[in-house]
C-alpha positions in Angstrom: -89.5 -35.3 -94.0 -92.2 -33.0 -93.2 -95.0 -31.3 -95.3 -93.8 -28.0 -94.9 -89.6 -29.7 -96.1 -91.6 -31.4 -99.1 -94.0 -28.5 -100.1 -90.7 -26.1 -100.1 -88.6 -28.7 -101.9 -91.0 -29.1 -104.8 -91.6 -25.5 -105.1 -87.8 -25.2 -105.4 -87.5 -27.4 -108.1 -90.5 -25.9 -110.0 -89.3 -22.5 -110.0 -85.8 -23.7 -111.1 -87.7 -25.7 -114.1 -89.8 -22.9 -114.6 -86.5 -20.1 -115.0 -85.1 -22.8 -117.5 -87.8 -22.5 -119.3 -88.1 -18.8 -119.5 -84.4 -18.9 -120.6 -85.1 -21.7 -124.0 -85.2 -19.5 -127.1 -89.0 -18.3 -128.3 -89.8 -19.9 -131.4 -89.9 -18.3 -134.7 -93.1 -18.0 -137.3 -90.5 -17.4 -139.8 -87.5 -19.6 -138.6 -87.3 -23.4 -139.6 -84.9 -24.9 -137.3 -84.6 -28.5 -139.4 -85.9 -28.9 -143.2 -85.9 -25.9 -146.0 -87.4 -22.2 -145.5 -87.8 -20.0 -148.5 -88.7 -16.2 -149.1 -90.5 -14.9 -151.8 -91.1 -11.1 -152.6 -93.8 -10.0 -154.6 -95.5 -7.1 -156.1 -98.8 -5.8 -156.5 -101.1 -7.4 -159.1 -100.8 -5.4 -162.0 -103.7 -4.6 -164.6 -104.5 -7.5 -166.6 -102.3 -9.7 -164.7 -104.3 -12.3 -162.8 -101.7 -12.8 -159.9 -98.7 -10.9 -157.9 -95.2 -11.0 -160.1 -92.6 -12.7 -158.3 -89.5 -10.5 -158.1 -87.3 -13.2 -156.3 -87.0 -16.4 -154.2 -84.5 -17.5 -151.7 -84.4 -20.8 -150.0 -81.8 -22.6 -147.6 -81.9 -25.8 -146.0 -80.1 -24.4 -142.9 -82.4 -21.6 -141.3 -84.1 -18.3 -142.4 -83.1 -17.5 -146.3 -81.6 -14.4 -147.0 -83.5 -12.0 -148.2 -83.3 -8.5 -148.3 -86.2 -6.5 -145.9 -85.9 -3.0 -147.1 -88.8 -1.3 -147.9 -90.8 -4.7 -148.0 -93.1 -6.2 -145.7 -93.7 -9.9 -144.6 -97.4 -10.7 -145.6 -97.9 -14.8 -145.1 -95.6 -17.5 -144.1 -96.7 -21.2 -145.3 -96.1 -24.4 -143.4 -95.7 -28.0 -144.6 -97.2 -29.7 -141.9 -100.4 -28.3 -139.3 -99.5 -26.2 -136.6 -97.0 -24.0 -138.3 -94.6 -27.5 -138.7 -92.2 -28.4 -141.4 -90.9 -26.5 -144.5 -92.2 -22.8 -145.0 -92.0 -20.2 -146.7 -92.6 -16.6 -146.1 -93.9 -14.0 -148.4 -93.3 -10.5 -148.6 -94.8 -7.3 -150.2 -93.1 -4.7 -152.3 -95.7 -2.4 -151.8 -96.6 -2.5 -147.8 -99.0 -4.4 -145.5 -102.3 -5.7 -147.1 -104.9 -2.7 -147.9 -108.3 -3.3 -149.4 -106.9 -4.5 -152.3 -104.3 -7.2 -150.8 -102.0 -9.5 -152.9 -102.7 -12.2 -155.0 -99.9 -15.4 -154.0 -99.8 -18.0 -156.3 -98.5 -20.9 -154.5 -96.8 -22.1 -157.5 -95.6 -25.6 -156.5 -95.7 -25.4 -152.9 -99.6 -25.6 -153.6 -99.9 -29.4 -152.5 -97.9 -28.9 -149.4 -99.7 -26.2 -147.1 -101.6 -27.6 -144.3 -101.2 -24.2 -142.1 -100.0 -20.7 -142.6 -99.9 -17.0 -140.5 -99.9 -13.8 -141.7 -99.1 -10.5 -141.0 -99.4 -6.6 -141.4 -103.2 -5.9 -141.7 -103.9 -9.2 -144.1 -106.6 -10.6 -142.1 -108.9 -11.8 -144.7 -107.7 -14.7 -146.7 -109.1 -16.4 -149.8 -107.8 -19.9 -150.6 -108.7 -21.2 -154.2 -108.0 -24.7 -154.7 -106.0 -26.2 -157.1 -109.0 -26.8 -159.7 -108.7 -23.2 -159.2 -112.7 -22.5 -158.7 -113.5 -24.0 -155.3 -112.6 -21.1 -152.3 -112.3 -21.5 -148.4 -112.0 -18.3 -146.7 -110.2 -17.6 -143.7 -110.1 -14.6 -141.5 -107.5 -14.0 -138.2 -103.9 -14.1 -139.0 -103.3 -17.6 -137.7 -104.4 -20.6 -139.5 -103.0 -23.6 -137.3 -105.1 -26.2 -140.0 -106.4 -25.6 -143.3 -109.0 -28.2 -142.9 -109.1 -31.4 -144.9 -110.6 -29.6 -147.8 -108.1 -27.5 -148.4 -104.8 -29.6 -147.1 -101.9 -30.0 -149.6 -104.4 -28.7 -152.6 -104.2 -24.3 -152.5 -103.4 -22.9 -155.8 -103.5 -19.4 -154.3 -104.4 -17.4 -151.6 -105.8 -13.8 -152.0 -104.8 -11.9 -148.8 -106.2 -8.3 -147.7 -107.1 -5.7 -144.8 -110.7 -6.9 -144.0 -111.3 -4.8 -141.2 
């Protein structure tokens, strides 16, 4: 077989693997294909109150929970495992995307299983307080692939808001 027959041959089968690939489904930051996803909708702190009310929560083992989007907007989606892997849970806002003031998200008992989260809608400034509910890491981006071993399996809650 020549070059030129074995060059063409192997570009043939790349761009075939290569169209596959553009066909396989994009993944979802909110979608859990295996394992349990929850949503939880919250408002905005209150006065006196030290943390966003929970208005409801929604978890399936089979996919996305149900939950209804109108009028709120998704703020943070927790992961299980680093690199957005696992269980998860996404949270959303009653009151629209993160301002000045942001949300305060207790993690309740999911606060010894995040090792990575996202989030979304202007929350780009993130304030985790360990679970000895003193110690903070900040974070700032919207994608948080690895809490770092400080913070792994031990956030109490996260403060999210607009720092730009």
């Amino acid at each position: 077989m020549s070059l030129y027959t074995r060059m063409a041959a192997t570009l043939s089968v790349a761009a075939s693997f290569i169209g596959l690939v553009g066909l396989a489904p994009q993944a979802s930051a909110s979608a859990s294909s295996d394992g349990t996803h929850c949503s939880v909708v919250v408002e905005r702190v209150k006065p006196g109150e030290k943390f966003s009310r929970v208005k409801s929560r929604t978890c399936s083992d089979t996919g996305t929970a149900a939950v209804s989007r109108s009028g709120r907007t998704l703020l943070m989606t927790w992961y299980e495992h680093a690199e957005y892997g696992g269980d998860n849970t996404d949270v959303y806002g009653d009151y629209g995307p993160c301002d000045a003031d942001g949300y305060v998200l207790s993690t309740g008992t999911w606060w010894r299983s995040i090792s990575s989260f996202i989030t979304y809608n202007s929350c780009d400034g993130q304030q985790a307080v360990l679970n000895d509910g003193h110690s903070a890491v900040y974070y700032y981006g919207f994608g948080t692939p690895n809490v770092g071993a400080r913070a792994n399996d031990n956030i109490g809650w996260f403060k999210v808001w607009d720092a730009l």
